[in-house]
mmJSON file of the N, C-alpha and C atoms, coordinates in Angstrom:
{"data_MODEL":{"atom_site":{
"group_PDB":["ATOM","ATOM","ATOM","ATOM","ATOM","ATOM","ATOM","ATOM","ATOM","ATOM","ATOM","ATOM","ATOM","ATOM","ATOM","ATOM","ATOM","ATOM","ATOM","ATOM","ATOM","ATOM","ATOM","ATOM","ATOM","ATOM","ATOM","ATOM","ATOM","ATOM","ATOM","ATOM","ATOM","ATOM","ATOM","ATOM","ATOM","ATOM","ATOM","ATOM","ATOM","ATOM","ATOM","ATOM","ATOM","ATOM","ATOM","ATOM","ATOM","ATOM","ATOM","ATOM","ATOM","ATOM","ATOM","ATOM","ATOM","ATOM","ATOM","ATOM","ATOM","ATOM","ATOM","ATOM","ATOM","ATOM","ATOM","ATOM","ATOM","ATOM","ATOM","ATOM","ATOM","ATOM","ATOM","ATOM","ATOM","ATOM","ATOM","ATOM","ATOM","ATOM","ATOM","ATOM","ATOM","ATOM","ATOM","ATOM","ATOM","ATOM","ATOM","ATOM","ATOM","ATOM","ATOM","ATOM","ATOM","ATOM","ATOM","ATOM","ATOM","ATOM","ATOM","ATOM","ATOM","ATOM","ATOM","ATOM","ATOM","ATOM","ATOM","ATOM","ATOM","ATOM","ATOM","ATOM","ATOM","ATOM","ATOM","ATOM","ATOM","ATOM","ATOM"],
"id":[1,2,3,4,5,6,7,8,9,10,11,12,13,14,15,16,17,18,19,20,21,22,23,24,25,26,27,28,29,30,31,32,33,34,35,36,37,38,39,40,41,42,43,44,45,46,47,48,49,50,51,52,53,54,55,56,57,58,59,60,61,62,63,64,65,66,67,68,69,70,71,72,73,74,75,76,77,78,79,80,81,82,83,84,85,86,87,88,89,90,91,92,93,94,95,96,97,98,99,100,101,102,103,104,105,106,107,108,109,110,111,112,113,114,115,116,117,118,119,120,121,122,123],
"type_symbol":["N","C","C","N","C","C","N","C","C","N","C","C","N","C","C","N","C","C","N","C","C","N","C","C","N","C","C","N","C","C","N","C","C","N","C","C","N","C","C","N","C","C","N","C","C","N","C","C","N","C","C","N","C","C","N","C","C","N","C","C","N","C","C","N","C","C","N","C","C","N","C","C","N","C","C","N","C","C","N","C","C","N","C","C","N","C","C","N","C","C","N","C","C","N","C","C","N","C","C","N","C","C","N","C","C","N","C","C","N","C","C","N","C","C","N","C","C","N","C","C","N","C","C"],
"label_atom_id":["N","CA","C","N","CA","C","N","CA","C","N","CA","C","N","CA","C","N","CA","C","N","CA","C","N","CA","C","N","CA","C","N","CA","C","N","CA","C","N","CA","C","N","CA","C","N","CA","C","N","CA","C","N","CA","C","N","CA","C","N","CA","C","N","CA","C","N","CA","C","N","CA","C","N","CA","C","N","CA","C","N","CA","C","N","CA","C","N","CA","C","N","CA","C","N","CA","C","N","CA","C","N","CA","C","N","CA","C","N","CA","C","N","CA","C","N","CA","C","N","CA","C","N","CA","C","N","CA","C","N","CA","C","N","CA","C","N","CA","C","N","CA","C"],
"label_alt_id":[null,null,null,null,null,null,null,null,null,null,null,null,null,null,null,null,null,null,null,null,null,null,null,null,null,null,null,null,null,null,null,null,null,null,null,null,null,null,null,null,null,null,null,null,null,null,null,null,null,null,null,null,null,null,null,null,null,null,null,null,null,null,null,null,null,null,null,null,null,null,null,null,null,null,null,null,null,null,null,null,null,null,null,null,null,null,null,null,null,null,null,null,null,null,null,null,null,null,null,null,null,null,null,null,null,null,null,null,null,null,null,null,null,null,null,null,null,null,null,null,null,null,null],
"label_comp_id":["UNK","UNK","UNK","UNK","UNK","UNK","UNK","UNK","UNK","UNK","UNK","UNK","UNK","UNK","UNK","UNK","UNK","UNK","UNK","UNK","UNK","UNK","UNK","UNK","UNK","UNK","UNK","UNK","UNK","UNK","UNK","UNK","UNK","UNK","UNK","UNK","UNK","UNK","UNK","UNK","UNK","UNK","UNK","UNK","UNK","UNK","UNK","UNK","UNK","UNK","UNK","UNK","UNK","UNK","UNK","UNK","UNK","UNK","UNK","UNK","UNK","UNK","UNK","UNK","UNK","UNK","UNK","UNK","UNK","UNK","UNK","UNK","UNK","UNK","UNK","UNK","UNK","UNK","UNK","UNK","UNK","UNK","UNK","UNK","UNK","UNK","UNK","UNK","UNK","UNK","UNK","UNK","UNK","UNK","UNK","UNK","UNK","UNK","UNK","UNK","UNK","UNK","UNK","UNK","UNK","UNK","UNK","UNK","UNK","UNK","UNK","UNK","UNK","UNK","UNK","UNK","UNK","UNK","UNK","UNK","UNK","UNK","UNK"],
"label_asym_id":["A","A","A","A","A","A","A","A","A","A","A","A","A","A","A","A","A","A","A","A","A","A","A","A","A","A","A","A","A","A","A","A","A","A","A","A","A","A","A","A","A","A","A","A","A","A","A","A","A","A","A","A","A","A","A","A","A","A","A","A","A","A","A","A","A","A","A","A","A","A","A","A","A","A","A","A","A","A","A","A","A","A","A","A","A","A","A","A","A","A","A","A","A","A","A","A","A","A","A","A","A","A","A","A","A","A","A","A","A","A","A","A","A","A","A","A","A","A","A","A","A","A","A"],
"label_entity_id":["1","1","1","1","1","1","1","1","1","1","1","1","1","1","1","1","1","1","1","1","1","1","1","1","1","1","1","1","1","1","1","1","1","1","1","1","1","1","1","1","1","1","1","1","1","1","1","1","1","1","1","1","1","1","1","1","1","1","1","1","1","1","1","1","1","1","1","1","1","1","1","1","1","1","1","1","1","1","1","1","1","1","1","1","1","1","1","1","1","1","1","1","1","1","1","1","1","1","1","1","1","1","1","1","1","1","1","1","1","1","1","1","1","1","1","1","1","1","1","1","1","1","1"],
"label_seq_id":[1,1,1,2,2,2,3,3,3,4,4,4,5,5,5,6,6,6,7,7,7,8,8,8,9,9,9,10,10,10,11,11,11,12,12,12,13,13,13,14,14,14,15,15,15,16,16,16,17,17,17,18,18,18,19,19,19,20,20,20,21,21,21,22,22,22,23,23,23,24,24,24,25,25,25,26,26,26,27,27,27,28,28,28,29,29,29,30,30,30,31,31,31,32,32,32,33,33,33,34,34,34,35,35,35,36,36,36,37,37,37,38,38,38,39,39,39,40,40,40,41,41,41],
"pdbx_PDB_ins_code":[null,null,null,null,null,null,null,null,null,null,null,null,null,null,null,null,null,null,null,null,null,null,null,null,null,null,null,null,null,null,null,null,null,null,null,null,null,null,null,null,null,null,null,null,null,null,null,null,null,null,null,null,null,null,null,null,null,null,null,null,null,null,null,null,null,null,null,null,null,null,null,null,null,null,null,null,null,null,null,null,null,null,null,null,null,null,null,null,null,null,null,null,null,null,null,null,null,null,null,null,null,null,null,null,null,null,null,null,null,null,null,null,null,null,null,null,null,null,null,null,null,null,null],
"Cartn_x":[-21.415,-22.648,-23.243,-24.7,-25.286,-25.419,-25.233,-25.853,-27.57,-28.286,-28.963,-29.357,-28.167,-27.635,-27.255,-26.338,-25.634,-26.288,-27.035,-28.017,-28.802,-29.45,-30.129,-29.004,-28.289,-27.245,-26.824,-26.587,-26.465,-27.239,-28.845,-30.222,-30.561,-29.907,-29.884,-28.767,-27.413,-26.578,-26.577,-27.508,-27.846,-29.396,-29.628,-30.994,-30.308,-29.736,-28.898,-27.967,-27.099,-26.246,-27.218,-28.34,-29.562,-30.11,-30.494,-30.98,-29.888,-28.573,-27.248,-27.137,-26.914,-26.593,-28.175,-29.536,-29.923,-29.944,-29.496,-29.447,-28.15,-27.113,-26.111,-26.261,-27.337,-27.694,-28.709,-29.498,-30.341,-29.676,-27.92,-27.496,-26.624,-26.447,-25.421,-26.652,-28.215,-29.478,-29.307,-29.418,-29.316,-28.37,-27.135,-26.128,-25.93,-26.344,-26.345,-27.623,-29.052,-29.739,-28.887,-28.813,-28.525,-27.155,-26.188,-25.375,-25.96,-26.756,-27.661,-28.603,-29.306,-30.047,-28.808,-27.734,-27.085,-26.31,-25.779,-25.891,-26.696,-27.793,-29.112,-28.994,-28.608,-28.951,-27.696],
"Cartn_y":[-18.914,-18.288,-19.14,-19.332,-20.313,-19.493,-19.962,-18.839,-18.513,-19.087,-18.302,-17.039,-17.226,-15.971,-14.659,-15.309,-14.538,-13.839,-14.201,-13.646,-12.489,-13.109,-11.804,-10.687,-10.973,-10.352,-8.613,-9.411,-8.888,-8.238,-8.642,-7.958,-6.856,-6.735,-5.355,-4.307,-5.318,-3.936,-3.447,-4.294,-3.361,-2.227,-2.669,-1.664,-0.336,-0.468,0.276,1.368,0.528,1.267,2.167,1.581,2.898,3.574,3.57,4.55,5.226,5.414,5.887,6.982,6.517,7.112,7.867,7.616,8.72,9.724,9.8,10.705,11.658,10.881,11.734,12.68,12.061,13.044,14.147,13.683,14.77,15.888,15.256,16.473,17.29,16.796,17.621,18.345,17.94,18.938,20.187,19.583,20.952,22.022,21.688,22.194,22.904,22.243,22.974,23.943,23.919,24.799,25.877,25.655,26.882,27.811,26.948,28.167,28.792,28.067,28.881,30.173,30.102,30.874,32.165,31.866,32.812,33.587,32.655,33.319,34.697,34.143,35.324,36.46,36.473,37.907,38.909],
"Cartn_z":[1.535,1.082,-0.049,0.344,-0.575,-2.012,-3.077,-4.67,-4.264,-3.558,-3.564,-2.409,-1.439,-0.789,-1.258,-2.313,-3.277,-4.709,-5.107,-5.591,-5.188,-3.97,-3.4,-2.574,-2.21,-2.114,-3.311,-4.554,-5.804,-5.908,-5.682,-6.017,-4.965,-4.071,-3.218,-3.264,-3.871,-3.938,-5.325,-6.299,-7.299,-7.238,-6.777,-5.948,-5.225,-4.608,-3.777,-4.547,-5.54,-6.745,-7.202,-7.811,-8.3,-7.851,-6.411,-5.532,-5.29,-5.31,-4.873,-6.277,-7.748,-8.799,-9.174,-8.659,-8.6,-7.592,-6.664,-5.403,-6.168,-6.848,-7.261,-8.537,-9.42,-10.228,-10.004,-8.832,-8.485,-8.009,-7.247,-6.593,-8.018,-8.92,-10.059,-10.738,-11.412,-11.009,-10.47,-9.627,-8.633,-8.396,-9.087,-8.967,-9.848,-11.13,-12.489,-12.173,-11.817,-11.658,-10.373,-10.137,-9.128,-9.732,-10.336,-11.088,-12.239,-13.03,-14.178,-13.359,-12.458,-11.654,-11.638,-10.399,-10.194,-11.066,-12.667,-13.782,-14.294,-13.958,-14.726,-13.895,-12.858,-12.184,-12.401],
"occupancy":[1.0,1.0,1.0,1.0,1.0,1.0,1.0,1.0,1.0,1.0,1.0,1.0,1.0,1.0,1.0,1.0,1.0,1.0,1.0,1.0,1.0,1.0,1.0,1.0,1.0,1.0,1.0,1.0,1.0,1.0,1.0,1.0,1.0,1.0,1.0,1.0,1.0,1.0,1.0,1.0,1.0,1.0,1.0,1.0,1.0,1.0,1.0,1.0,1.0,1.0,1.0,1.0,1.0,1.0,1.0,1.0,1.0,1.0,1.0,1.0,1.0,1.0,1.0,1.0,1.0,1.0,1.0,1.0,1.0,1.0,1.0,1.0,1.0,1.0,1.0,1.0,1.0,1.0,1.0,1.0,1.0,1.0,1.0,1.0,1.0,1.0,1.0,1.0,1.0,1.0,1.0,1.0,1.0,1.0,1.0,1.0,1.0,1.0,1.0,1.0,1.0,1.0,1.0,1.0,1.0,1.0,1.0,1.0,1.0,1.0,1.0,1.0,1.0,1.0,1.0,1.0,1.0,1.0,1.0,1.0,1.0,1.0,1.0],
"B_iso_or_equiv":[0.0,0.0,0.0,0.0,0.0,0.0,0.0,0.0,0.0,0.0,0.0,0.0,0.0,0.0,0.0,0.0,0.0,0.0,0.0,0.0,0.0,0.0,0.0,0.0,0.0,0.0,0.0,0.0,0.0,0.0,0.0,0.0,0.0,0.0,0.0,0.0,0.0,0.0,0.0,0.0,0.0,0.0,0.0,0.0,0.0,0.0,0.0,0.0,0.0,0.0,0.0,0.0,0.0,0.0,0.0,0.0,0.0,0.0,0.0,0.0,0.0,0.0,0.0,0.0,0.0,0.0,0.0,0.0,0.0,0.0,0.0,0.0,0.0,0.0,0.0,0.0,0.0,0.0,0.0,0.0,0.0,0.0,0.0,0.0,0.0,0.0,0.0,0.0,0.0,0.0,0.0,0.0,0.0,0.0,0.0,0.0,0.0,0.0,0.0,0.0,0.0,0.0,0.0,0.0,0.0,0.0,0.0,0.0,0.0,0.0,0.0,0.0,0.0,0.0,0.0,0.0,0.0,0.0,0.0,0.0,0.0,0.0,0.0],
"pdbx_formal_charge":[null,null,null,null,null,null,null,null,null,null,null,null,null,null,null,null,null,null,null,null,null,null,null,null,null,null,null,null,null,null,null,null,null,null,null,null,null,null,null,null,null,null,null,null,null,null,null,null,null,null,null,null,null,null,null,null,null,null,null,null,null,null,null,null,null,null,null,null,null,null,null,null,null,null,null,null,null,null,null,null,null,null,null,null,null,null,null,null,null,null,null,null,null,null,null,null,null,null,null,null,null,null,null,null,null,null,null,null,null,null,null,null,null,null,null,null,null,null,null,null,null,null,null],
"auth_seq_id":[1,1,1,2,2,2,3,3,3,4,4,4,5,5,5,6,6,6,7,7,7,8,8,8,9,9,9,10,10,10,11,11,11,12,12,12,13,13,13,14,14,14,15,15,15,16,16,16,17,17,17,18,18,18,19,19,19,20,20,20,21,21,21,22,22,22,23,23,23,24,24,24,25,25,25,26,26,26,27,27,27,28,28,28,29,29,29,30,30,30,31,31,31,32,32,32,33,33,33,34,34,34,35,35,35,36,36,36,37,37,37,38,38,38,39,39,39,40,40,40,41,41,41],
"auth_comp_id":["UNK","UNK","UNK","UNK","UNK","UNK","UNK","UNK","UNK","UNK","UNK","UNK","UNK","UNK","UNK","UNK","UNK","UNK","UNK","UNK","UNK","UNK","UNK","UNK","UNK","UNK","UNK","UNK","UNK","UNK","UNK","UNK","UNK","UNK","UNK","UNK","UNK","UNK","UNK","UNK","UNK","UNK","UNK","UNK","UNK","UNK","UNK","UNK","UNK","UNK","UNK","UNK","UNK","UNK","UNK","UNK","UNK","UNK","UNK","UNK","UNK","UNK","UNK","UNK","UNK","UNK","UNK","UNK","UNK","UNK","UNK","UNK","UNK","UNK","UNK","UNK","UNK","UNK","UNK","UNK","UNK","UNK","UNK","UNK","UNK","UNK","UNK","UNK","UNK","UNK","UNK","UNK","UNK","UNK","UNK","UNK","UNK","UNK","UNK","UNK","UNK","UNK","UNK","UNK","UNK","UNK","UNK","UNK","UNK","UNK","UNK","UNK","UNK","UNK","UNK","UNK","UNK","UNK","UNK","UNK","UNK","UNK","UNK"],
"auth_asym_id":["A","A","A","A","A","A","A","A","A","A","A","A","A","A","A","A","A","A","A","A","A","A","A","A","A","A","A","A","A","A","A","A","A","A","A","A","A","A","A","A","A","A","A","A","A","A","A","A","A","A","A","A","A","A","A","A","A","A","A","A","A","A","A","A","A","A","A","A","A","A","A","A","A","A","A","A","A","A","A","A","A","A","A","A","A","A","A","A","A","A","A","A","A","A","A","A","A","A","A","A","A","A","A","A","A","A","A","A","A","A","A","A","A","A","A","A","A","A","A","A","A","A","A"],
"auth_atom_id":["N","CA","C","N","CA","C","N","CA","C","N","CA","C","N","CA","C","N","CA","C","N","CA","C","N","CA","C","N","CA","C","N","CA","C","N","CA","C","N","CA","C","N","CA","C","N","CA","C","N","CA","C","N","CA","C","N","CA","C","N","CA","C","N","CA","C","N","CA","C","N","CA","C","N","CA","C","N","CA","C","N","CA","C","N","CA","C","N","CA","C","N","CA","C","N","CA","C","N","CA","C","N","CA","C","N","CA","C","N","CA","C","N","CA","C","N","CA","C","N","CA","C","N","CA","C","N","CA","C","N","CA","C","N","CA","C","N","CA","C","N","CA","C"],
"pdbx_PDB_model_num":[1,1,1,1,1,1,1,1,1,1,1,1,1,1,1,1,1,1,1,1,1,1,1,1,1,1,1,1,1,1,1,1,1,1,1,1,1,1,1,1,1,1,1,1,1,1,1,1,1,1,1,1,1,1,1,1,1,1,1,1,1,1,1,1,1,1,1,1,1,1,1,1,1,1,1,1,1,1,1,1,1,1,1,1,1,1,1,1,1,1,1,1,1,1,1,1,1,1,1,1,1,1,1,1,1,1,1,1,1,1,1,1,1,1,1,1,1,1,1,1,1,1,1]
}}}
């Protein structure tokens, strides 16, 4: 693999890492809202 294979390489699975760690905080979001919700009642 040429470095500049490898580079872009890097530059998508860090793209990827961040689209990934926000999908996972949107789901703990959601998780925390929905036990606060079912809290209140």
């Amino acid at each position: 693999m040429t470095p500049e294979e490898e580079a872009e390489y890097r530059k998508l699975q860090k793209s990827r890492n961040k689209v990934l760690g926000l999908v996972l905080m949107f789901f703990v979001l959601l998780f925390y809202a929905i036990t606060i919700v079912r809290m209140g009642d």
